[in-house]
N, C-alpha and C positions, 0 to 999 in steps of 0.2 A: 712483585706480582709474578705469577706465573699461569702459563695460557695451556689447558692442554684442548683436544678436540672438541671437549662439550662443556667445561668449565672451568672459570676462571676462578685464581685464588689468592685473596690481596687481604692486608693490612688496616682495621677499623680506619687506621689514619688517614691511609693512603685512600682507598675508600670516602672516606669524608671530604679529602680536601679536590678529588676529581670526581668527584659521584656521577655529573651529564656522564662522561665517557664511559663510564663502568655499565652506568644504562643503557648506552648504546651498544656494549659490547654485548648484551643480553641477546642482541639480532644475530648474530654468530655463534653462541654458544646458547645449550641450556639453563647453566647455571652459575650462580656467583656465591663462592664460597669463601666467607668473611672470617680471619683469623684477629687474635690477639693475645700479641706474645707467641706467634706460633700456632698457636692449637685453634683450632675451631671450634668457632662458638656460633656463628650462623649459616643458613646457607638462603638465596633468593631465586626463584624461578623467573623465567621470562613466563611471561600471562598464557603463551602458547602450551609449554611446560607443564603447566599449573594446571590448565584445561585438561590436557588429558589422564594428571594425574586423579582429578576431581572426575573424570568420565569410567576409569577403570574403577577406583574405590567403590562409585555407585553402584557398577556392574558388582563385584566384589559383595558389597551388602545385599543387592537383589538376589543373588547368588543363597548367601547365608538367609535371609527369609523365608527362601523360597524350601529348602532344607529345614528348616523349622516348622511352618508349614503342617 
């Protein structure tokens, strides 16, 4: 596992066999980024994350609508 300011980056296994902690650690960082074998194959937001990802995209297509329009 390695921890930097906004994301953490762990092992499907390791991941699986501590998943509470990983969830918890969601409260300190933004994001949990899932390897295996090394390379990344997922990543998870905390809900807070997620929120303003799903808040800016909206703005993002209201944006492009309104340009078409």
């Amino acid at each position: 596992m390695i921890q930097t300011q906004d994301a953490v980056i762990a092992g499907l296994s390791e991941v699986r066999n501590h998943l509470p902690s990983f969830i918890d650690k969601l409260g300190t960082v933004s994001k949990l980024i899932l390897t295996n074998r090394g390379q990344p194959v997922a990543m998870v937001f905390s809900y807070e994350f997620g929120q303003t990802i799903e808040k800016i995209a909206e703005e993002i297509e209201n944006e492009h609508l309104l340009k078409i329009a």
